[in-house]
N, C-alpha and C positions, 0 to 999 in steps of 0.2 A: 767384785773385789778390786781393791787399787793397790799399787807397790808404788813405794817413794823412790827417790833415782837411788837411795844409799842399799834396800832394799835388792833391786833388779843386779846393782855391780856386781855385789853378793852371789848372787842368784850366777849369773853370767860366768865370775871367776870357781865358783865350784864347780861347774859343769866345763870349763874348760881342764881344771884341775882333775877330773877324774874320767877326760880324752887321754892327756894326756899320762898317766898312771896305767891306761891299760892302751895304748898304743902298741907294746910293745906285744903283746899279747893279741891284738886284734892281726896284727902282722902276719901270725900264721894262717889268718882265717880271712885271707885276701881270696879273691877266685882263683887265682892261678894256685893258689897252693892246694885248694879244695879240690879243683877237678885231678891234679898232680896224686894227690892223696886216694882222691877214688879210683885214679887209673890204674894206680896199683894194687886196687884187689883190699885196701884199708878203708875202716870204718870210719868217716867224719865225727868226731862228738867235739862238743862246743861249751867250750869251759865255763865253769860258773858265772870266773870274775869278770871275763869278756859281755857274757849275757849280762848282767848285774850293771856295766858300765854303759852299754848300750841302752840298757830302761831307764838309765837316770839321763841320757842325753837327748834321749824321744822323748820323756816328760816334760825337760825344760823345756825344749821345743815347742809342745805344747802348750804350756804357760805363755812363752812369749807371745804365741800366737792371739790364746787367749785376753791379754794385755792390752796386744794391740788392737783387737776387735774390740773393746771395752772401751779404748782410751779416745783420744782425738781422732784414730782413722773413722773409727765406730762411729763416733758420733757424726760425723763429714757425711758418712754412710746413708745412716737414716734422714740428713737436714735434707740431700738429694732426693730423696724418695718422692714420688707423688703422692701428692694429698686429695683426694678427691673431696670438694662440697655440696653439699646441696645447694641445686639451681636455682638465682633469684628468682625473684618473677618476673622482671624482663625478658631473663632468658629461659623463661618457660612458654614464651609464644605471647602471652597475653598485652595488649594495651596496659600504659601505665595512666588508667584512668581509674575514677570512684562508680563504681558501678550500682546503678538503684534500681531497685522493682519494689514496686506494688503491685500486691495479687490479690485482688478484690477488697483492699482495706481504704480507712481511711483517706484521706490525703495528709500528709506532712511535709513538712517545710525544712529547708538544708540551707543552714546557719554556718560561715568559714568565717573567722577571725570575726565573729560577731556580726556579722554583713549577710539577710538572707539571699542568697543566691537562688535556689528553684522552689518551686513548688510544684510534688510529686502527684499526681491524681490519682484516680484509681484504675485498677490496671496497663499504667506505665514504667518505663523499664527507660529513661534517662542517663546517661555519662556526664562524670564533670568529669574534661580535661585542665591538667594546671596550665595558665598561661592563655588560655583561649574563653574568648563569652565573656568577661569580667570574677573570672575565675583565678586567683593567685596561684602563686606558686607553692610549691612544696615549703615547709613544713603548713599544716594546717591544725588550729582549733576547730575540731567540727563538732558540731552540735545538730540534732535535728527533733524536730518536736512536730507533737501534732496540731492539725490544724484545729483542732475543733475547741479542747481545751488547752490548749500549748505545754501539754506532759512530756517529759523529755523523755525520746526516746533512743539515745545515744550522745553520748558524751566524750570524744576523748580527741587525742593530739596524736596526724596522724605525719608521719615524716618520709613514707616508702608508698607506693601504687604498684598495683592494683589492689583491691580493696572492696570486697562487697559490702553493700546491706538491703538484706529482704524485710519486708514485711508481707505476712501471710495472713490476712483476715484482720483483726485486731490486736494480731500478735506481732512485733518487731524481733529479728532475732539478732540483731544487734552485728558490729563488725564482725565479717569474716575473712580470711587472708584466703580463702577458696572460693570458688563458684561454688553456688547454694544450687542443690538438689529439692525437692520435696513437692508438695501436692500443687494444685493453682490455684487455690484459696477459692472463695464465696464469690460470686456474681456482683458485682457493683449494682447499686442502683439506679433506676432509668435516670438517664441525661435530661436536661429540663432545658427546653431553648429561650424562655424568657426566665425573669424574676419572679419567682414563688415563696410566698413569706413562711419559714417553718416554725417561729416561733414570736414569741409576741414580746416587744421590746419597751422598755417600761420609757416613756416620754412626759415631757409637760403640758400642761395644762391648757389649752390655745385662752389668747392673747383676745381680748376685746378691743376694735376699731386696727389700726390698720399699722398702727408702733406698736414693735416687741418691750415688754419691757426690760432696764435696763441688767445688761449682764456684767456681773463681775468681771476683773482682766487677770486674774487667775491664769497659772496653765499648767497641765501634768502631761506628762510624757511617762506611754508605757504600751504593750502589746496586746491588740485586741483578745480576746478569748469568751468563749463562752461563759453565763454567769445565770444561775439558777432565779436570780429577783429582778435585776435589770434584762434579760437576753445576753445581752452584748456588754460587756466590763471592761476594764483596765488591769493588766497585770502590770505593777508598778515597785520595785524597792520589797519582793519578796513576798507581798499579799494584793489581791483583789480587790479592787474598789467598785461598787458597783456606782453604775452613769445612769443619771434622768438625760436621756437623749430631745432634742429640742421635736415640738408638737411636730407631728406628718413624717418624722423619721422612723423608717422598715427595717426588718431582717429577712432576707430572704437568699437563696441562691442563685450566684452568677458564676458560671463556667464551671460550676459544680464546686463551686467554694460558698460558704456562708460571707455574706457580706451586708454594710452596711449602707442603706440609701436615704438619700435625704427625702424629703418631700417631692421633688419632682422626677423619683424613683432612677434618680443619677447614682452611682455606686462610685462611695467615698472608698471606702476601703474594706478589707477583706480580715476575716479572724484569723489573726496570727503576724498580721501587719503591725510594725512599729507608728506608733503614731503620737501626734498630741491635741489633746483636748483641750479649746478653751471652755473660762466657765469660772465655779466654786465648790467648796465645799459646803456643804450645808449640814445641820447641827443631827442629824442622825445618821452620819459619818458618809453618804453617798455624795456624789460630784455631781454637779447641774452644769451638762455640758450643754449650757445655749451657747458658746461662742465657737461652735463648732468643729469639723473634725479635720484635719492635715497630717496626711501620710508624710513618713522622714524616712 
């Protein structure tokens, strides 16, 4: 409840107005007159209009009080009070780093302002700190995808650290502002210490005597990824292109990444690498990458 100042005067001069109407009256009921009264052997009783003037001037009282706890003191009251919030996560102990595991899955790749930064393997458990490795600072676009086919598998804008993300077998379970509890996922597969081709990558045709013939000066730019006709494709502008790779070029794995080798089993680049292809296109809409391949 509020009182306006015209309100409270109100309020003020009737309760002073009926102090004074029964003063004269309260007079006899001072303590010297009471104990006066009892010493002699007389009954104290206490007159209506005296009681009656006294509850109206404890109630103002009351009010006033009420008012005041309600008004500006009140509020003064509460702005003081402690607020208790929940603890950032600085200050809940932890590093203000992006924290990554894989638990027997894939490997996937960690994309910040469009720049891939790592590449996670299997069964590792990596930190990006911002500001350290060629790791920006805080706010970040992260994106991370897999290596194999480049599927995203988290997307978003992150502006606070710490910051999990697991992936448990083929599953990602995407940002979490907690440490991730749960099983240790599947067994990775044996480590292979040289290049072993796991799939067959579609190439051209070899060349009679000892000049290639000539190559378009064509070029596209886009991210390795798996591709079910060629092996190895182009993710490029939202769709697939599938690549005729030049004759004696492999797929196979190096460091436990799928990657791309030339004929003298050098390793150009790796699936999920940004790259570009020279070359053309040719009339059943795949690329004839004889002008070879340059990691960006």
């Amino acid at each position: 409840m509020s009182y306006s100042d015209e309100h409270l005067d109100q309020l003020l001069a009737a309760s002073g107005d009926r102090w004074r109407a029964s003063q004269p009256e309260l007079e006899r009921f001072s303590v010297a007159t009471l104990v006066r009264q009892r010493g002699q052997g007389r009954s104290v009783s206490f007159p209506l209009g005296a009681a009656a003037s006294l509850a109206v001037v404890l109630l103002a009282t009351i009010a006033l009080l009420a008012l005041f706890a309600a008004g500006p003191l009140g509020s003064l009251n509460r702005t003081l009070a402690p607020s208790f919030l929940p603890a950032s996560p600085t200050e809940s102990g932890w590093p203000t780093v992006l924290y990554l595991e894989n638990r027997g899955g894939p490997p996937f790749t960690v994309r910040i302002d469009g720049t891939d930064i790592i590449t996670v393997a299997c069964d590792s458990a990596p930190t990006l700190t911002p500001g350290q490795d060629n790791v920006p600072q805080l706010p970040w676009d992260l994106t991370i995808v897999r290596v194999g086919d480049a599927s995203t598998l988290a997307d978003v804008h992150l502006n606070q650290l710490p910051r999990w993300f697991v992936q448990i077998g083929d599953e990602p379970l995407g940002i979490s502002s907690n440490p991730v509890s749960g099983p240790p996922g599947p067994g990775c597969p044996p480590a292979s210490s040289s290049a072993a081709p796991i799939s067959s990558l579609l190439t051209g045709t070899p060349w009679p005597g000892e000049t290639p013939p000539a190559c378009p000066a064509s070029l596209i730019a886009g991210r390795l990824v798996e591709h079910s006709q060629s092996g190895i494709g182009a993710a490029t502008d939202g769709e697939v292109v599938p690549v005729v790779w030049p004759h004696g070029y492999s797929a196979g794995l190096a460091d436990e990444r799928l990657a791309l080798f030339d004929a003298t089993d050098r390793v150009l680049a790796y699936v999920g690498d940004m790259v570009t292809i020279g070359g053309g296109f040719q009339p059943d809409g795949s690329f004839n990458g004889c002008g070879g391949v340059t990691p960006i």
